[in-house]
Residue, then its C-alpha position, 0 to 999 in steps of 0.5 A: x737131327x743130331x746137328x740141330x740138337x747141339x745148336x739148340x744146346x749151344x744156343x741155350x747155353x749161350x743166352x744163359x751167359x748173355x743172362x749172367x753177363x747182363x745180370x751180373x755186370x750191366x743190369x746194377x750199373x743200369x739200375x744205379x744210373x736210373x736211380x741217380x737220374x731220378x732222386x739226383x743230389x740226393x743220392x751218390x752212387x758207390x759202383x764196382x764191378x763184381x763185387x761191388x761195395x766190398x771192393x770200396x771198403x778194400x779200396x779204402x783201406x789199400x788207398x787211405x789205410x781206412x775201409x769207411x773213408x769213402x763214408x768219411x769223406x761224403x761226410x765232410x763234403x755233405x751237401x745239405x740235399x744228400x740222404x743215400x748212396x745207391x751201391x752194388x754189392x755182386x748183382x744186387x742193387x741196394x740203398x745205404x740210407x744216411x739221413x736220420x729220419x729216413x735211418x728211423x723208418x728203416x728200423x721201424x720197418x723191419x719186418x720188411x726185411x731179412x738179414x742177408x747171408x753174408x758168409x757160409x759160417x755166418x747162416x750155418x752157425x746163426x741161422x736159428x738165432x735170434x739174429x736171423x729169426x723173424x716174426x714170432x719166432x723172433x718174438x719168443x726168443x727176444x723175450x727168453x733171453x731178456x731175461x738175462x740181459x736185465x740189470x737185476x741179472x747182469x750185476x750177477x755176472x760182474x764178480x766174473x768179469x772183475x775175476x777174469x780182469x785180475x786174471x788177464x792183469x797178473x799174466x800181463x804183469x808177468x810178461x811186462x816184467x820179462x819184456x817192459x817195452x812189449x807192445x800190447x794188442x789192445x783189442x787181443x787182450x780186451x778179447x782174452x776177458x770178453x770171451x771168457x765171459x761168454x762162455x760162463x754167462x752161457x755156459x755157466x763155466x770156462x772154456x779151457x775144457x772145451x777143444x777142437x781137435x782140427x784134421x792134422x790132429x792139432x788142438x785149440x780152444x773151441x772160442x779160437x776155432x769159432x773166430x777162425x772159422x767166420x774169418x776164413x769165411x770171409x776169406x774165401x769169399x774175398x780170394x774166391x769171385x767163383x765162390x762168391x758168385x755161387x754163394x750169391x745164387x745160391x745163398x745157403x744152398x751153396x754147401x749142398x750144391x757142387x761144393x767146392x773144394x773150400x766149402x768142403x773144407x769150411x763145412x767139415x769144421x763146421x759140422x765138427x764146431x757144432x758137434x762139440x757145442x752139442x756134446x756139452x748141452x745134451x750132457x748138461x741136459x742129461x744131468x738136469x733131469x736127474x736133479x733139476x737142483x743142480x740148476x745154475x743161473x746161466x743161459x744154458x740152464x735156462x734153456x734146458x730147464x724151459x725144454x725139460x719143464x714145457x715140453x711145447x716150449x719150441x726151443x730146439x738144440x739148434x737154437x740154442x747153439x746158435x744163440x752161444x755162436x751168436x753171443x760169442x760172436x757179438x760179445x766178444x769181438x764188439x766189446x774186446x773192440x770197443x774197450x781197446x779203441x777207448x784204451x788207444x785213444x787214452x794213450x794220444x790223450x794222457x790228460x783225459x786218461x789221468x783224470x779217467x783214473x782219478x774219477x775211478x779211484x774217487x768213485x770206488x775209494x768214496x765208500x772207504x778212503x783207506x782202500x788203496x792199490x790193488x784193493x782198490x779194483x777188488x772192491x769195486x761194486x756194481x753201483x759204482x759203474x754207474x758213477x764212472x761218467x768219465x770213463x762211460x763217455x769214453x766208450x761211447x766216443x770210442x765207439x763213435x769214432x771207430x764203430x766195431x759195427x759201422x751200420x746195421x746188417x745188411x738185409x734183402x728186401x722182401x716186398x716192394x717198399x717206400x722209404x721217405x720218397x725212395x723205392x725199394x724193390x723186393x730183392x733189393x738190399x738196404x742198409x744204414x751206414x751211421x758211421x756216416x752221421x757219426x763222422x758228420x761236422x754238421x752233427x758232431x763239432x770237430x767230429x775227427x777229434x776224441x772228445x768224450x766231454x761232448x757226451x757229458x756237456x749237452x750240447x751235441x746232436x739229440x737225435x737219437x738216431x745220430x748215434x746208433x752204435x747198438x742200433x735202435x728200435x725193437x731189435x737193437x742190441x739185446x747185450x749192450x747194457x752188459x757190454x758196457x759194464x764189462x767195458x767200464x769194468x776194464x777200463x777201470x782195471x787197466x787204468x788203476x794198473x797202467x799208465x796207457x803209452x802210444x807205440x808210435x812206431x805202429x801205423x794205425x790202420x782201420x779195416x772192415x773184416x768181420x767187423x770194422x776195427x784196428x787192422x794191427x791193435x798192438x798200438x800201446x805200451x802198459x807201464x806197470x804203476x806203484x801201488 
């Protein structure tokens, strides 16, 4: 009896890994192979064992300094019949869809899809944000925080931006007049101004108060911390396949069920992230309904006074801690990227950056011609970003040749599904790689060269969907028109205060980690201007 119990158990166990190895390992290169025999040129297949795409984009960056050149590539060598790439990322199936029309119908069928969780960190400290939120949850979040992303709202926070600018621009003055030739980490200090601003739009005040204390008893500021935490994230994940599996399976049930030793140590800080985030809020809270005067315009008190004010209001402490992680993540990270790339490549170009110069001081001297030098930034108005067409399609070409955000964010499928003539199953994953059509020749003339006149001349592509670098549709990005006055606001700064050289010594590389970018930024030199 005992006998044929233990063969009964050694049986179960062993088709439970016949299962895993079918499942993980033999079913997604089935089930690409199916795909390409049905839809043939019109699809290319991108198969790794494991984890699958993730290994395409280390592969790209190890072989070809770049993780995006398989996309790049595909790019140049189009075919007029490809639309998709089948990939794989561990045992899930999924289509990256390229063609525009096809990128239009995705985003017009959103609720067809959820966000996946791609990190532990990412659904622990986004879950309940508008990032992850559905139906019409999504909805009423959507339309609290527009509020705040209006032009009539965010020409409130240019003083900040222009105060954190100036502030960032004394200290680099500082340590270029210890060490003239120190190389600048264009994407670090275009990060040091977008993070501030978060916290005060949020908050409504700095950071420098707000601590963590880790385990050795060393401190750091809560915005290192935030960004630290998704990176190691990422970082087990990669190191680990164990985890990665798990993770997979699991999804965010993973912390609870057998964590490792990693999660433990993930979850710890976590937890520790979100306590002091909520110390600061139940706080703010406690002294609005003392004195409701007290309310500032920022996005913490107008959370707290719709909770104090409409008791049915649904927002939560969780939401709204989400949302600050949410914002900092997207905020900080996607504009200090998009403004560094535009200062990299006014380095490489001096003539286009000598006449982004010229437009700024045109711009802002029009309204008085005696303001000269350092008045020149502090005077700067909220009307004049709008004239700065130069300098905006500096940005936008920026962010075309380097998107911090290279796709939309991958997403399970949640019922069956025809997109164009391609079918999804429920399961499935779906994605967009608008790099794609962004690095297209056919699309864009000369689309490897930094030509920001495209954007100002008419000519290229008119298709919306060609260029997508804050998504499109219902949930495109809620912060993009802010993003894109702090970018200006930057670009203008530095250009008045320094001429942008290239550090040539440094060999550029581009890397998919939390978001697509420089691998090392410290690409230029700034060579302090006379006044």
């Amino acid at each position: 009896m005992l006998v044929e119990s233990l063969l009964y158990i050694t049986l179960f166990f062993a088709l439970g890994i016949i299962f895993l190895i079918f499942r993980a390992i033999i079913y997604p290169k089935i089930r690409l192979l199916q795909l390409k025999k049905k839809y043939g040129d019109k699809i290319q297949i991108v198969h790794h064992y494991g984890t699958g795409l993730p290994m395409e984009y280390r592969k790209g960056f190890v072989e070809r300094n770049d993780s995006m050149a398989f996309v790049r590539k595909m790019a140049a060598e189009k075919t007029n019949k490809m639309q998709v790439f089948g990939f794989n990322i561990g045992y899930n199936v999924g289509l990256s869809f390229l063609d525009p029309e096809l990128i239009k119908q995705v985003h017009q069928s959103h609720d067809a899809f959820q966000k996946i969780n791609i990190s532990q960190a990412f659904n622990y400290l986004f879950s309940d944000s508008l990032f992850y939120a559905t139906g019409k949850n999504w909805q009423r979040q959507r339309q609290f925080l527009g509020k705040s992303f209006h032009f009539d709202e965010i020409r409130n926070y240019l003083p900040s931006i222009k105060e954190l600018c100036s502030k960032v621009t004394d200290q680099l003055n500082k340590d270029l007049k210890a060490n003239p030739q120190q190389e600048i980490q264009v994407i670090n200090v275009c990060e040091k101004i977008t993070s501030e601003v978060v916290f005060r739009v949020f908050f409504g005040s700095t950071q420098e108060n707000m601590m963590i204390t880790r385990e050795d008893g060393s401190q750091l500021h809560l915005s290192e911390e935030l960004v630290s935490l998704i990176m190691d994230s990422f970082r087990i994940l990669q190191q680990n396949k164990l985890l990665l599996l798990k993770n997979l399976i699991l999804k965010s049930y993973s912390f609870k069920i057998f964590p490792l030793k990693e999660e433990k140590w993930l979850l710890n800080r976590l937890v520790q992230v979100k306590a002091a985030c909520e110390k600061v809020v139940l706080k703010r809270k406690e002294e609005l309904q003392q004195n409701l005067d007290q309310y500032k315009n920022n996005f913490l008190d107008l959370y707290l006074k719709e909770m104090i004010e409409n008791k049915n209001s649904g927002i939560t402490y969780d939401e709204i801690i989400a949302n600050f992680c949410g914002l900092f993540f997207a905020g900080t990270d996607t504009t200090g990227n998009m403004t560094g790339v535009a200062l990299y490549y006014l380095s490489l170009n001096p003539q286009i950056q000598k006449e982004a110069r010229d437009e700024v001081i045109r711009v802002i001297s029009k309204k008085n011609q005696d303001i000269k030098g350092n008045d020149l930034f502090s005077s700067l108005q909220f009307e004049d970003l709008s004239n700065m067409n130069l300098c905006n399609s500096i940005l936008k070409e920026s962010l075309r040749l380097i998107p911090p955000a290279f796709g939309v964010f991958p997403r399970y499928v949640t019922r069956d599904i025809k997109i164009g003539q391609y079918e999804l199953k429920k399961g499935d994953l779906v994605n967009t790689h608008f790099i794609y059509n962004q690095s297209n020749p056919q699309t864009f003339t000369n689309p490897d060269k930094f030509d920001p006149y495209r954007w100002m001349n008419g000519n290229e592509s008119q298709n919306a969907f060609n260029f997508t670098p804050f998504s499109l549709g219902p949930r495109n990005c809620i912060g993009q028109h802010l993003a894109m006055i702090e970018g200006k606001c930057m670009l203008a700064n530095f250009l008045l205060n320094y001429d942008i050289l290239p550090n040539e010594s440094q060999k550029v590389q581009l890397e998919m980690k939390i978001i697509y970018g420089f691998s090392q930024d410290n690409l230029v030199y700034f060579k302090k201007r006379q006044q």
